[in-house]
C-alpha positions in Angstrom: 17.4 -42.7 1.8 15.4 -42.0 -0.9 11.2 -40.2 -0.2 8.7 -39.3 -2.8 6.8 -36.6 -1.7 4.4 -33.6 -2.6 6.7 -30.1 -2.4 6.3 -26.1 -2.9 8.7 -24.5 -4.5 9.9 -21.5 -2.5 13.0 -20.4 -3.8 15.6 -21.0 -6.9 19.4 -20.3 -6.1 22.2 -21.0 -9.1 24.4 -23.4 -8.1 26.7 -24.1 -10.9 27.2 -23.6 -14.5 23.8 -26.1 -14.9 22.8 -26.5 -11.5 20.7 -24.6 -8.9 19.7 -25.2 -5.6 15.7 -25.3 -5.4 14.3 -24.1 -1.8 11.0 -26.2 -1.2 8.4 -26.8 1.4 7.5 -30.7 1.2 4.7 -32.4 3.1 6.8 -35.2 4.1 9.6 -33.3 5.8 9.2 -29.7 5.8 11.8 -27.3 4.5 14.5 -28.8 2.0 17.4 -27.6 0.5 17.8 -29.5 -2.7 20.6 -29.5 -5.5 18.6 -30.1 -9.4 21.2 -30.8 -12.3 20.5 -29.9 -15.6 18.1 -27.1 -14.6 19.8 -24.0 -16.1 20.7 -22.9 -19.8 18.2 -22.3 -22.4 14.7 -20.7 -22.4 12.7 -24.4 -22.5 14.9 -25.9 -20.3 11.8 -28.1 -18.8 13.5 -28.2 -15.2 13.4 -24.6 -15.4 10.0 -24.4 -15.9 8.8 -26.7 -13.3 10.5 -25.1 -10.2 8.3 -21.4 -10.7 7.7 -19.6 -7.7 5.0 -21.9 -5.6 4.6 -24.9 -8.3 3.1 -27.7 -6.3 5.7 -30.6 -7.5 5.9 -34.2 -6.6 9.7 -35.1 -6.2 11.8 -37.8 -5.5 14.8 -36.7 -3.4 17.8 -38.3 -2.1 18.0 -37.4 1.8 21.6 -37.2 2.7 21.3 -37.6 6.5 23.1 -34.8 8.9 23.7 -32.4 5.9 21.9 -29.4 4.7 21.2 -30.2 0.6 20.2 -33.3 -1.0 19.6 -34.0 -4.9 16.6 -34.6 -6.8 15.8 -37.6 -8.8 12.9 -37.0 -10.4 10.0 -34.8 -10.7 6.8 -33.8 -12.2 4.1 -30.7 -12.0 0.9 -32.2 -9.7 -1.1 -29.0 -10.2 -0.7 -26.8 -12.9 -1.9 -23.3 -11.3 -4.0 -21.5 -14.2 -4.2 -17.9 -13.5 -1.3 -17.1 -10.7 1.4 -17.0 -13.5 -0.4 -14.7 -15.9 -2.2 -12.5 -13.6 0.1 -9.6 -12.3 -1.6 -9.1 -9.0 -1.5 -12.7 -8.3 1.9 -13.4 -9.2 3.1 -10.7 -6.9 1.3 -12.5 -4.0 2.6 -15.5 -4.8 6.6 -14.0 -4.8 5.3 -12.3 -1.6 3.5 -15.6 0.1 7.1 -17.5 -1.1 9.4 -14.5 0.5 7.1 -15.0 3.6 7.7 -18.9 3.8 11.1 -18.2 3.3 10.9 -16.3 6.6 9.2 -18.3 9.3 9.9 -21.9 8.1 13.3 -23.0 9.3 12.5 -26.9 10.1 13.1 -29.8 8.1 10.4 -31.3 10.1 6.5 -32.9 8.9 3.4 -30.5 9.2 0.6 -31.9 7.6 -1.6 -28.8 8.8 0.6 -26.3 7.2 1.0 -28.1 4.4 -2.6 -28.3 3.7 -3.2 -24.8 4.5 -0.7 -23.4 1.8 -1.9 -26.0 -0.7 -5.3 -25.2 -0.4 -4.5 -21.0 0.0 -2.5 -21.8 -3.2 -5.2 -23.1 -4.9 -8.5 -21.1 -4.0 -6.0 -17.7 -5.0 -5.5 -20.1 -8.6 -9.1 -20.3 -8.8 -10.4 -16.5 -7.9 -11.8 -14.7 -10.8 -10.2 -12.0 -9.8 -7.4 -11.2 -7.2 -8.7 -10.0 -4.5 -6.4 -6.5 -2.8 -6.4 -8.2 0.6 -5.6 -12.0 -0.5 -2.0 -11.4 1.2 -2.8 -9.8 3.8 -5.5 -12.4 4.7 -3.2 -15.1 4.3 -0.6 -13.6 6.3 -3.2 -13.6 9.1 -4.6 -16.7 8.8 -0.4 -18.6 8.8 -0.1 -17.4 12.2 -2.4 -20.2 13.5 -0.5 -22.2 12.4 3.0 -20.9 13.7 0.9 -20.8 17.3 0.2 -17.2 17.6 -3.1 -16.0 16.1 -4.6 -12.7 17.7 -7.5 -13.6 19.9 -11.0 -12.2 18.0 -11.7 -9.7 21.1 -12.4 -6.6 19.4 -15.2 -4.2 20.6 -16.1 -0.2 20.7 -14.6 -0.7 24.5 -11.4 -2.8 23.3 -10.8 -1.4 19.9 -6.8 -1.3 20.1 -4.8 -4.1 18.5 -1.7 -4.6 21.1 1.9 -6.5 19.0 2.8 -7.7 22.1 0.5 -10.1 23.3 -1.7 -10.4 20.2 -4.9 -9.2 21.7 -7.3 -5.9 21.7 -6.8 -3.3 24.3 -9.3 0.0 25.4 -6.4 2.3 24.9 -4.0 3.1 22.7 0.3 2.7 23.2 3.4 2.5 21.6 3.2 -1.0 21.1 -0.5 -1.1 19.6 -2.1 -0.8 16.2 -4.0 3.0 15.7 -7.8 2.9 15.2 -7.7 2.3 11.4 -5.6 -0.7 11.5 -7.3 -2.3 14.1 -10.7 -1.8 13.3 -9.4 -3.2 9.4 -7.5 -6.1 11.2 -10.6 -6.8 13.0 -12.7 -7.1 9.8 -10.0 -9.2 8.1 -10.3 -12.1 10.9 -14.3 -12.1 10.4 -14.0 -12.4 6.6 -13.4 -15.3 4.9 -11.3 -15.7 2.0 -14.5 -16.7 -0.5 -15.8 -12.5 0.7 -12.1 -10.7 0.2 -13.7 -9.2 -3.0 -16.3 -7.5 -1.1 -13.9 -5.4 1.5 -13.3 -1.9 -0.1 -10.1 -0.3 1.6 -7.9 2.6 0.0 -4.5 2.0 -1.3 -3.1 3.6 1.8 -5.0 1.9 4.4 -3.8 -1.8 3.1 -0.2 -0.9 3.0 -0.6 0.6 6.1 -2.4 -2.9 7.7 0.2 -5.1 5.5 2.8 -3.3 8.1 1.0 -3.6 11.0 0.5 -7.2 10.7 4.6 -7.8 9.3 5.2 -6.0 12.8 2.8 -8.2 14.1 5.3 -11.3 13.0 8.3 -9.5 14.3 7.2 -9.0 17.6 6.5 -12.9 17.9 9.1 -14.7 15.5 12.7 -13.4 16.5 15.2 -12.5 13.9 12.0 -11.6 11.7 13.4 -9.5 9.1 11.7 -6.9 5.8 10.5 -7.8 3.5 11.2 -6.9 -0.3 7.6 -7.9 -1.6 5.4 -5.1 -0.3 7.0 -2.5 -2.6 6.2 -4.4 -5.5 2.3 -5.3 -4.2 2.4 -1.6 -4.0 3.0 -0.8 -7.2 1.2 -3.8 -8.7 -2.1 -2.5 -6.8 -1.7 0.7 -6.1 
């Protein structure tokens, strides 16, 4: 069976001498594994330079049914993205957005929502003057609505512990709860859209130490949730 549809590109693997296996999110059937001839060898290979970390493509793919890779037919860029590949803060949320995706999407199964959520992410971090410190960390919160487990917005001066467990705020403080900092920041991040990231102000230490509270977060509700690499180099990248 043959589908054309829209597609993300999360991940490049070499496959063969001039092959690779391309990694992509599609919005007709979810994750795909997909084998592209032709696509290494040479600096403008042009099949190279379409599967980048989180081009939007539109493919054609041949679905082989019951088996885990397929192989492209065609396929061509649908959005260039402007700024992502030539700003270094950006790109390094883009490698850590794909290395997330990479993580919590196992199914080769249609979800329109998600879809549209990255797509449009995708495309408001594109459009940003600038790249906003919190960008990831804001994204990373707002994907867990759509994998069904987005903290509830209880937070007050009498509840003002973030509990892993069961994804609410507490009035005291365990071993399976976010410390004051965290919380009160991860409180702040759910009542701030992406369109005001530029105007939250947070030291260096204080987003690395929210970007692991909220990676814990995922562990504590997607099993076999592993590290990952990414932070280290958003570290360095924003320091």
């Amino acid at each position: 069976m043959i589908i054309g549809t829209a597609a993300l590109v999360l991940q490049v693997i070499p496959f063969s001498d001039n092959s690779v296996i391309a990694r992509v999110y599609t919005e007709q059937r979810g994750l795909l594994s997909i084998i592209v001839k032709g696509a290494r060898g040479g600096k403008r290979n042009k099949k190279a330079a379409l599967l980048q970390t989180l081009n939007l493509l539109e493919i054609s793919v041949v679905l082989k049914e019951n088996r885990d890779l397929h192989f492209l037919r065609e396929m061509r860029l649908l959005e260039p993205m402007k700024s992502i590949p030539v700003s270094p803060g950006k790109t390094a949320q883009a490698l850590y957005i794909a290395e997330l995706l990479r993580h919590v999407i196992k199914e080769e199964e249609k979800n329109e929502s998600l879809f549209n959520f990255l797509r449009q992410s995708l495309h408001l971090l594109d459009e940003m003057p600038e790249s906003p410190a919190l960008f990831h960390h804001k994204f990373s919160i707002e994907l867990t609505r759509l994998l069904g487990f987005y903290p509830q917005n209880n937070y007050s001066t009498s509840m003002p512990f973030f509990q892993f467990t069961d994804g609410e705020f507490h009035h005291s403080e365990g071993e399976t709860t976010c410390n004051t900092d965290d919380s009160v920041a991860l409180n702040i991040l759910m009542n701030t859209g992406f369109d005001r990231l530029s105007e939250l102000k947070l030291p260096r230490k204080n987003r690395q130490q929210l970007l692991r509270s909220i990676l814990q977060y995922y562990k504590w509700h997607m099993p076999g949730f592993k590290d990952l690499h990414t932070p280290d180099v958003l570290e360095e990248v924003f320091g």
